[in-house]
C-alpha positions as CSV (number, residue, x, y, z in Angstrom):
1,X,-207.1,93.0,217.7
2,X,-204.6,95.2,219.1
3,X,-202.5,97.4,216.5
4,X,-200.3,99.3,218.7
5,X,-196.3,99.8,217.8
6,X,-195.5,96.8,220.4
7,X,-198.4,94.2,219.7
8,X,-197.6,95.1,215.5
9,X,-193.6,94.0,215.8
10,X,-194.8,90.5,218.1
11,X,-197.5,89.8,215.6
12,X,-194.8,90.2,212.6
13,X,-192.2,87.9,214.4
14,X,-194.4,85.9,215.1
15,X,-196.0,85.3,211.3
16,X,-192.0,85.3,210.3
17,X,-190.4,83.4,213.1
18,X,-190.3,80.1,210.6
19,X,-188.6,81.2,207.9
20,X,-186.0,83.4,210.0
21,X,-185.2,80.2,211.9
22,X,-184.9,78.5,208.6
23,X,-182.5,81.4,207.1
24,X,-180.3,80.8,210.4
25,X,-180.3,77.2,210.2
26,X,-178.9,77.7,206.7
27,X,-176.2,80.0,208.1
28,X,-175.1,77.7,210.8
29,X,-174.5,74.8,208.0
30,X,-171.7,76.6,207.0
31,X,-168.4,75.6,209.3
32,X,-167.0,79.0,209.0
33,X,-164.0,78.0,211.7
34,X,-161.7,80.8,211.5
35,X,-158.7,78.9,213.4
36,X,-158.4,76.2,211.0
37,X,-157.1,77.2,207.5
38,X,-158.8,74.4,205.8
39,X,-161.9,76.0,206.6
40,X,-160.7,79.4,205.1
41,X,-163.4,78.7,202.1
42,X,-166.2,78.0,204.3
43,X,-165.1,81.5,206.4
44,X,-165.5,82.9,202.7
45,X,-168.8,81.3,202.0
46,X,-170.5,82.3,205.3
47,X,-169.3,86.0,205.0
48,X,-170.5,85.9,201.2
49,X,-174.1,84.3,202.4
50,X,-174.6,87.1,205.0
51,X,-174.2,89.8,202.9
52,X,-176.6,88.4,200.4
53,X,-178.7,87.7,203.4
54,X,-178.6,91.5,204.4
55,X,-179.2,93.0,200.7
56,X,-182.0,90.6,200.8
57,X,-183.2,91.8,204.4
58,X,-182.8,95.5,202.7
59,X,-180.1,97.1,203.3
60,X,-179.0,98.9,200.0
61,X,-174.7,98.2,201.1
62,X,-173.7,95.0,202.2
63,X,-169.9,94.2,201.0
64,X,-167.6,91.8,202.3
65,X,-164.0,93.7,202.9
66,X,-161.0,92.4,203.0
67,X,-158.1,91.8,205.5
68,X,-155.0,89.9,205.7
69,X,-156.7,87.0,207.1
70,X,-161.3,86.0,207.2
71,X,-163.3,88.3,205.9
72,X,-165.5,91.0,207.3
73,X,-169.0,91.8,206.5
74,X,-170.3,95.8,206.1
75,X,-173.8,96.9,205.6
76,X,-175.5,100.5,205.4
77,X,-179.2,101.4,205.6
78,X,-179.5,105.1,205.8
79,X,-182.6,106.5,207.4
80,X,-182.8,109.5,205.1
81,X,-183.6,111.6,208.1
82,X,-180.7,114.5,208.7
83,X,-181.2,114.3,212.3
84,X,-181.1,110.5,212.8
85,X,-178.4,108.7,215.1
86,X,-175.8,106.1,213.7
87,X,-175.3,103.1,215.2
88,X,-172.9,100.3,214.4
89,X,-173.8,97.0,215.5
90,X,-170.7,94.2,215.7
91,X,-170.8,90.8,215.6
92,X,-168.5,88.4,214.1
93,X,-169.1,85.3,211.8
94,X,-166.8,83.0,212.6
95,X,-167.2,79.8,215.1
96,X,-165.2,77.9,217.6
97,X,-163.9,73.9,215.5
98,X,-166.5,71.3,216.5
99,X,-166.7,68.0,215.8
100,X,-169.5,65.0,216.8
101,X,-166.3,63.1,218.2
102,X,-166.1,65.8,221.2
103,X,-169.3,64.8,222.9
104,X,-172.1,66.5,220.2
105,X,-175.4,64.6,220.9
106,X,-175.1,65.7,217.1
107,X,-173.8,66.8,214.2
108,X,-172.8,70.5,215.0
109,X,-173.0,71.8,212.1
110,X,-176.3,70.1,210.9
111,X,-178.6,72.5,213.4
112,X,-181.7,70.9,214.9
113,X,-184.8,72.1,217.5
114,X,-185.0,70.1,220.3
115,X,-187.8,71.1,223.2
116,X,-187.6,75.1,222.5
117,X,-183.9,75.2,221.4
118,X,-181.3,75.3,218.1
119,X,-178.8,73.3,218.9
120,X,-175.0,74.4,216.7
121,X,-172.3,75.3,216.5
122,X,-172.9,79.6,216.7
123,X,-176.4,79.4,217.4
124,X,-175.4,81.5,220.5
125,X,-171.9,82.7,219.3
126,X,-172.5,84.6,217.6
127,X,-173.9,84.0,214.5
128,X,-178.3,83.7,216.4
129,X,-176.9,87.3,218.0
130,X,-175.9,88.7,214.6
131,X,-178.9,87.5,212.8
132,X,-181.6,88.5,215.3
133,X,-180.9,92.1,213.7
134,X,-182.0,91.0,210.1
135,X,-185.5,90.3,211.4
136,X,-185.9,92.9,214.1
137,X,-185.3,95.6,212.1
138,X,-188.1,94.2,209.3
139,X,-190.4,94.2,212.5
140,X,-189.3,97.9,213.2
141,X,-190.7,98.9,209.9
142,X,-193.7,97.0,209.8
143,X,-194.5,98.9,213.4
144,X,-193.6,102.4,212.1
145,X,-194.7,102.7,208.6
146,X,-191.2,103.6,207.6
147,X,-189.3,102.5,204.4
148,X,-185.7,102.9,206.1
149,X,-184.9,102.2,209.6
150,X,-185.1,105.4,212.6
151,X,-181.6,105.5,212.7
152,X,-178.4,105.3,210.1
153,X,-178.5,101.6,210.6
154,X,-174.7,100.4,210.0
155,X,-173.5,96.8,211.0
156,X,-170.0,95.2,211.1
157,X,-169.6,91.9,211.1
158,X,-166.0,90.4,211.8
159,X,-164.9,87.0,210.5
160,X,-161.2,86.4,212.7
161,X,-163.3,87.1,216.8
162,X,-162.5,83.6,217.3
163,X,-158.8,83.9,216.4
164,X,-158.1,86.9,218.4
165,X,-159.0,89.4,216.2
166,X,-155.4,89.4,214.7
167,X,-156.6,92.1,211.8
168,X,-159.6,93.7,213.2
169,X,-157.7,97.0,214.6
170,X,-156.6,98.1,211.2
171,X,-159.8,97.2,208.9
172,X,-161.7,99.7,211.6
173,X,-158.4,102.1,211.6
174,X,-158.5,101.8,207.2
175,X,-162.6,102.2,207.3
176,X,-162.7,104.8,210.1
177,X,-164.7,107.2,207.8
178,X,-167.3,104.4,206.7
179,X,-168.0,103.1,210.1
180,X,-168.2,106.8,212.1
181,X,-171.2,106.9,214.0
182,X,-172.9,107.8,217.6
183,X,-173.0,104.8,219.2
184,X,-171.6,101.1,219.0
185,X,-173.7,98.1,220.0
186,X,-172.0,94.8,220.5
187,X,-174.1,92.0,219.9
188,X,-171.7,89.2,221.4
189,X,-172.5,89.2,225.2
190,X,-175.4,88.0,227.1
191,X,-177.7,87.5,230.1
192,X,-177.5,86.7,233.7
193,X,-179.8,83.9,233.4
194,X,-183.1,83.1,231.6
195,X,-184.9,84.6,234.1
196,X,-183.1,87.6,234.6
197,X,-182.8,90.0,231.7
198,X,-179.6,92.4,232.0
199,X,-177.4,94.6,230.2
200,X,-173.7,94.4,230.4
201,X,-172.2,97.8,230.8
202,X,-168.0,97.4,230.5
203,X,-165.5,95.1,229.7
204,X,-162.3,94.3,231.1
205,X,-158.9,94.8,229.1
206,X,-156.2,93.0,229.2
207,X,-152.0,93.2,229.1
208,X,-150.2,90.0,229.2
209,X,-146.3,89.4,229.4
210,X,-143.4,86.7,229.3
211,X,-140.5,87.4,231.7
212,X,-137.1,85.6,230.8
213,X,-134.7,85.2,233.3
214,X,-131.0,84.3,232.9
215,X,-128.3,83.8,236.1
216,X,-125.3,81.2,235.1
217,X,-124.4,80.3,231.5
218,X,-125.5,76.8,232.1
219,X,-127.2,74.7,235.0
220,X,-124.1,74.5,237.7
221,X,-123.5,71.9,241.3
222,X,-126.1,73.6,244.2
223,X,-123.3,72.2,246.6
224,X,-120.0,73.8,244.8
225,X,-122.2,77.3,244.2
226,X,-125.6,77.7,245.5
227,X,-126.0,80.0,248.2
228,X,-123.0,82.2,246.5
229,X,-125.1,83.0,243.4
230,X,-127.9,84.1,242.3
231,X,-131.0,81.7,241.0
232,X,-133.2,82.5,238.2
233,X,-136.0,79.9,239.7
234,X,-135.9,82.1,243.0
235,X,-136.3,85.0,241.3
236,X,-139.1,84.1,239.3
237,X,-140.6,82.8,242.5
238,X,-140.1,86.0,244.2
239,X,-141.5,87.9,241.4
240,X,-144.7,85.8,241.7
241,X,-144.7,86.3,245.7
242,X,-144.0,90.1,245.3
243,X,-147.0,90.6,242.9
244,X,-149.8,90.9,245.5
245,X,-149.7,92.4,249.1
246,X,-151.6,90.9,252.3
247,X,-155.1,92.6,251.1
248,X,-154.6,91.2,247.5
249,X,-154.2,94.4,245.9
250,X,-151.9,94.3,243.2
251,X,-148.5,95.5,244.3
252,X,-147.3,97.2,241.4
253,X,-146.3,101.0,242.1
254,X,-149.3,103.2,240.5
255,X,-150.9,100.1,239.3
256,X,-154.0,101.1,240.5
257,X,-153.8,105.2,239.4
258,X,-156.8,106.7,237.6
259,X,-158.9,103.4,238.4
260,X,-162.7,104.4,237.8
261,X,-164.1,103.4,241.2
262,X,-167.4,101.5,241.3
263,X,-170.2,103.8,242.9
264,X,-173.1,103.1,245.6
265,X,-175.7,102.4,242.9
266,X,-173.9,100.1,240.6
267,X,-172.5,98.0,243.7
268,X,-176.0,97.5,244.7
269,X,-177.2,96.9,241.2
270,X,-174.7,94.2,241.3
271,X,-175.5,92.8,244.8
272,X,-179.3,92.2,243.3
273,X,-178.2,89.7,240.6
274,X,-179.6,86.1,242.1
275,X,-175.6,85.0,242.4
276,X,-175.0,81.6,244.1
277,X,-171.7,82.0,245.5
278,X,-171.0,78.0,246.1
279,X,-172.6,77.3,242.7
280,X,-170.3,79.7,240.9
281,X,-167.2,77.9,242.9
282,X,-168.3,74.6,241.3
283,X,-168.3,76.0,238.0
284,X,-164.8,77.5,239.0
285,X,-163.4,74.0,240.0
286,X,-162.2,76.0,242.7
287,X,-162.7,75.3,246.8
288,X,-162.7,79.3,248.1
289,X,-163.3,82.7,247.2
290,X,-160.4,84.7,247.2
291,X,-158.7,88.3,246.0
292,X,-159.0,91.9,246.9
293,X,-160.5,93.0,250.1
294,X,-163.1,95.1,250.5
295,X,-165.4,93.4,247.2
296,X,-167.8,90.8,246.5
297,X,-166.9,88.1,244.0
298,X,-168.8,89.6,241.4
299,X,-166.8,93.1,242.1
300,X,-164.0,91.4,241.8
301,X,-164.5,90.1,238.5
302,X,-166.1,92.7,236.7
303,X,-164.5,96.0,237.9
304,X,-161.3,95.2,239.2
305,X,-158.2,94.8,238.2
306,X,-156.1,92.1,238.8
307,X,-152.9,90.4,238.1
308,X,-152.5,86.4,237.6
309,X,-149.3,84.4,237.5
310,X,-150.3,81.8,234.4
311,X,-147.4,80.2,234.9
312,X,-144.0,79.6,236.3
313,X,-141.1,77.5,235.5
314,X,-137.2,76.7,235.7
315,X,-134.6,74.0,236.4
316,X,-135.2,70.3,236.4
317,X,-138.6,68.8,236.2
318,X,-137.9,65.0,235.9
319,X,-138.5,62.1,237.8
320,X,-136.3,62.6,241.5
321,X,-133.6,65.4,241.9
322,X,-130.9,67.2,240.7
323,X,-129.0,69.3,242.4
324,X,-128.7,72.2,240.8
325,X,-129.1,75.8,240.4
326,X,-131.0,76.1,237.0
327,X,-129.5,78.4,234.7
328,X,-132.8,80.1,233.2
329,X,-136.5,80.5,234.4
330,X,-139.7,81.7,232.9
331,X,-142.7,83.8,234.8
332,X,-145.8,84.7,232.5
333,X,-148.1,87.0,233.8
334,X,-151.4,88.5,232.3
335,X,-153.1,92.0,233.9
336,X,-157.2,92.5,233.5
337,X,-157.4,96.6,233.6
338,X,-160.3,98.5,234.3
339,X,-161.7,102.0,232.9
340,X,-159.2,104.7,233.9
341,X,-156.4,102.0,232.8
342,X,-154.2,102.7,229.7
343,X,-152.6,99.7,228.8
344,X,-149.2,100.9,227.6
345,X,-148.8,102.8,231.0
346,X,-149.6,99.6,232.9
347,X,-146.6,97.8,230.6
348,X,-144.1,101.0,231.3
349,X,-144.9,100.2,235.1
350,X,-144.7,96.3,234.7
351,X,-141.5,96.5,232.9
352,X,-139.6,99.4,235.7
353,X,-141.3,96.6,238.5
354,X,-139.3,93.9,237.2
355,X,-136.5,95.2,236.6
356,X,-136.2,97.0,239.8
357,X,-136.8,93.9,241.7
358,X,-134.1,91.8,239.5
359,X,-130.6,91.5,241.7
360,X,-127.8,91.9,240.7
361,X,-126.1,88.9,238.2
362,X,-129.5,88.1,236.3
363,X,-130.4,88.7,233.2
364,X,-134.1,89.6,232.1
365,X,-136.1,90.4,229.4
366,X,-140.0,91.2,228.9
367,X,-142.1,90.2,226.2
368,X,-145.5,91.6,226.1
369,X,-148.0,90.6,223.6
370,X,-150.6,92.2,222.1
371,X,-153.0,94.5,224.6
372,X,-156.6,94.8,224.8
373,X,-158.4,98.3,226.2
374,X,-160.9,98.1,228.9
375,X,-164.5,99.9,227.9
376,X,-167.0,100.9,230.1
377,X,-170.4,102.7,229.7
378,X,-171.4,105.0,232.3
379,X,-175.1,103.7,233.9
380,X,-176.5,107.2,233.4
381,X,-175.4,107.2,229.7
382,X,-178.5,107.9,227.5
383,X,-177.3,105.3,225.1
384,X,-177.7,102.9,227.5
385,X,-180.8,104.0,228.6
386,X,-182.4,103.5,224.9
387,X,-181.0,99.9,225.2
388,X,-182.1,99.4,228.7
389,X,-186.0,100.7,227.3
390,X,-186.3,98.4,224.6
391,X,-185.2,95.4,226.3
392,X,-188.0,96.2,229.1
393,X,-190.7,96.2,226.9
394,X,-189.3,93.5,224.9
395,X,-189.1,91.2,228.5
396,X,-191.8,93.0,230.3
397,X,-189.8,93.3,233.1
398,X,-186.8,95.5,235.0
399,X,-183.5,95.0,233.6
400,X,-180.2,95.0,235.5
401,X,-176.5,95.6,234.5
402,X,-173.5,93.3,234.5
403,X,-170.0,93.8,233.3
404,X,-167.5,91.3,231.9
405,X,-164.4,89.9,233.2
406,X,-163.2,88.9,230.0
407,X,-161.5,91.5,227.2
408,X,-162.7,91.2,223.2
409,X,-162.4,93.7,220.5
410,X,-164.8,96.1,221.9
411,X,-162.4,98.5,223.0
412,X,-161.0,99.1,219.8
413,X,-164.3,100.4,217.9
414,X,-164.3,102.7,221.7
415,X,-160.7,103.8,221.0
416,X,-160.2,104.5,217.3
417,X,-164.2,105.3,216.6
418,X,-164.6,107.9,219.9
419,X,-167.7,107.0,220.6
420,X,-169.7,104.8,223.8
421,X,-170.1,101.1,223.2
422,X,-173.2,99.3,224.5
423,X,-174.0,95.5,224.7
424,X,-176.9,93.8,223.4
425,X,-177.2,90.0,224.1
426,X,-179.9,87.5,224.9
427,X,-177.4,84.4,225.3
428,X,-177.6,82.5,228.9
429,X,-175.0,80.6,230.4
430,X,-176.4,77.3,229.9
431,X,-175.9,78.0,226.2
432,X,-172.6,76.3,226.0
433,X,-169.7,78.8,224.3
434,X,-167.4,77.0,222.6
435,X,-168.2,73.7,224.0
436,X,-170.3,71.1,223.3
437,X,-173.8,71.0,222.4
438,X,-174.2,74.9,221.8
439,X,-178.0,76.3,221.6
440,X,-179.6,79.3,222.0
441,X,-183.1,79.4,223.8
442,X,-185.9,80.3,220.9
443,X,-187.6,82.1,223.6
444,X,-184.8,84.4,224.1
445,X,-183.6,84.7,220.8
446,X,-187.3,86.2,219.5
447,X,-186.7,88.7,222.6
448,X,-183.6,89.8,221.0
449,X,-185.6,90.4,217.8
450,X,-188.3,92.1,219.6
451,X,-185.7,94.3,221.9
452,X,-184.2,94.8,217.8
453,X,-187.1,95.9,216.5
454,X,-187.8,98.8,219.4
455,X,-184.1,99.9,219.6
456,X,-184.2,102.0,216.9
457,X,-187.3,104.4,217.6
458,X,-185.4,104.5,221.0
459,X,-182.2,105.6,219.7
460,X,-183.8,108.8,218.0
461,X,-185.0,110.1,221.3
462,X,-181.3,111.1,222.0
């Protein structure tokens, strides 16, 4: 029988794959649904069951801290080596509401495996991502003799993701000194496909913004005055027009400065991913490709940044007309940034763009809510290499890179910790996020184990 490093942390999966599926089923029992406050105990008890979970896995810290709202989950498991890396891996706790009425084949939080998959609510998101960790790094010992893990092993584990992480900011600001470490892994992403192993590299941030705009005191006759004053409705809709030129760049002056450009290799990384363009418009409800020249769809989406009007309104909206000129409109716009994007600078340029374009005779104000920070990891990053090892020989075959469009909390462990974050995922579109029927392929959940379980001999050749 075959006792090298690898073949040792399969065979230990493999003799412990029943009784980690049973821990997770356990888990997923527990409705921890952060958005609805009668499930604020259950947030509790799930938070309170993974720390015992942890201490139990062996880590010799596992607390569950505070914040205004759900609680978090911290564990520690020094390596006792002076010269070991620290990585933090996040996750978060918390699930989307479910309920059998919404389409379930079954009750989503009473897990079951059907034909290689656990179907529940956070058996993808993220609670199977999380958990994958507890078994992997077991498996990592058992392959290298060792009593502690290669690497200062810290995780965080957030219980609000799902709510926006209103608090998550200040509990990494107020435990800056606790969480410090060399590198950040994110274990809330996933895979192209189940074919197709990958590693997502960046994610997008985000600014979004209400625009209030008042012309007369009250809605006034479009025969006695229109045409003599100006029209908040027309200004909003000029606004929206004024956003994008003819090559569907975003029009904002020095909108675009300090952009990190994609290079050569990652373009062509990208244009290797098995993408079915009229597949992906199905899934888009949409008819036609559109946006900024000169980029593929999946360019487009990942690494660069746009501008959307989410909506638009003003004047009468009942049944036939009125002839009037409205006395108030609304425009509400949200920005997805890219690295080289600060997110305050992208408001200051917002805010002088709006006002500069507002005539004379209306009244305006913008409201911009709370901003997410893009994060991206360079493709020659050693980090990511260590990542990008581990999951080959956990898949047995090449992996590839992806980025996100979407913005989460990543960016704030990036800003306020100072150090690269790196994504580690084995969930598959087909998984269902926060619909109906979530599962997570067994398959690929063991590969996250084993891609676990060889990460952190990987890290210490940094």
């Amino acid at each position: 029988m075959s006792t090298t490093p690898d073949s040792v942390v399969r065979t230990y999966i493999e003799t412990h794959r029943d009784t980690f599926l049973g821990d997770l089923a356990e888990w997923l029992r527990i409705p921890s649904v952060s958005a609805d406050p009668e499930r604020a105990a259950d947030v509790r008890r799930s938070a309170e069951w993974l720390a015992a979970k942890l201490k139990e896995t062996g880590f010799p810290v596992a607390e569950v801290w505070e914040t205004p709202g759900a609680p978090a989950v911290f564990a520690e498991w020094p390596s006792g080596a002076a010269d070991a890396p620290t990585v933090l891996v996040y996750g978060h706790h918390d699930v989307q509401p479910a309920a059998r009425e919404d389409g379930w084949d079954g009750e989503p939080f009473e897990p079951e495996i059907r034909d290689g998959r656990m179907y529940g609510r956070g058996a993808a998101d993220d609670k199977g991502q999380v958990f994958f960790h507890t078994l992997g790094v077991r498996a990592h010992l058992a392959a290298t003799g060792r009593t502690a893990p290669a690497v200062n092993l810290k995780l965080l584990i957030e219980g609000e993701e799902e709510s926006g992480s209103p608090h998550f900011t200040d509990l990494v600001r107020a435990h800056a000194d606790r969480l410090a470490c060399d590198t950040v892994i994110v274990s809330d992403t996933g895979m192209w496909d189940e074919h197709t192993p990958t590693v997502c590299t960046g994610m997008r941030g985000l600014a979004d913004c209400q625009i209030d705009l008042h012309g007369p005191d009250q809605d006034i006759h479009s025969g006695s005055f229109g045409g003599a004053v100006p029209n908040p409705a027309t200004e909003a809709a000029r606004l929206a027009a004024a956003l994008h030129d003819a090559d569907g760049r975003v029009a904002i002056p020095g909108f675009y400065d300090g952009v990190v450009e994609l290079d050569e290799r990652e373009r062509e990384l990208f244009a290797r991913l098995p993408f079915d363009e009229e597949r992906w418009l199905r899934t888009a409800k949409s008819y036609a490709t559109g946006g900024e020249a000169g980029y593929s769809t999946l360019e487009r989406v990942w690494a660069r940044p746009t501008a959307e009007v989410n909506g638009i309104g003003g004047g009468y909206q009942g049944p036939g007309g009125k002839t009037i000129v409205p006395s108030s409109a609304q425009l509400k716009l949200s920005f997805r940034l890219v690295a080289g994007q600060d997110t305050d600078r992208v408001q200051r340029l917002v805010a002088d763009w709006v006002a500069a374009r507002v005539p004379a005779g209306i009244r305006h104000e913008i409201t911009f809510w709370g901003a997410t920070r893009p994060c991206l990891t360079p493709l020659d990053h050693p980090a990511l290499r260590s990542v990008t090892r581990a999951m080959e020989r956990a898949f047995g075959k090449e992996v590839l890179f992806t980025r996100e469009g979407g913005s989460g909390p990543a960016a704030d462990l990036q800003d306020v910790l100072d150090v690269p974050v790196l994504f580690l995922g084995i969930s598959v579109p087909s998984d269902g996020w926060h619909s109906v029927n979530e599962k997570v392929e067994l398959d690929l959940l063991l590969k996250g184990v084993e891609t676990s379980a060889y990460l952190w001999s990987e890290f210490t050749t940094l």
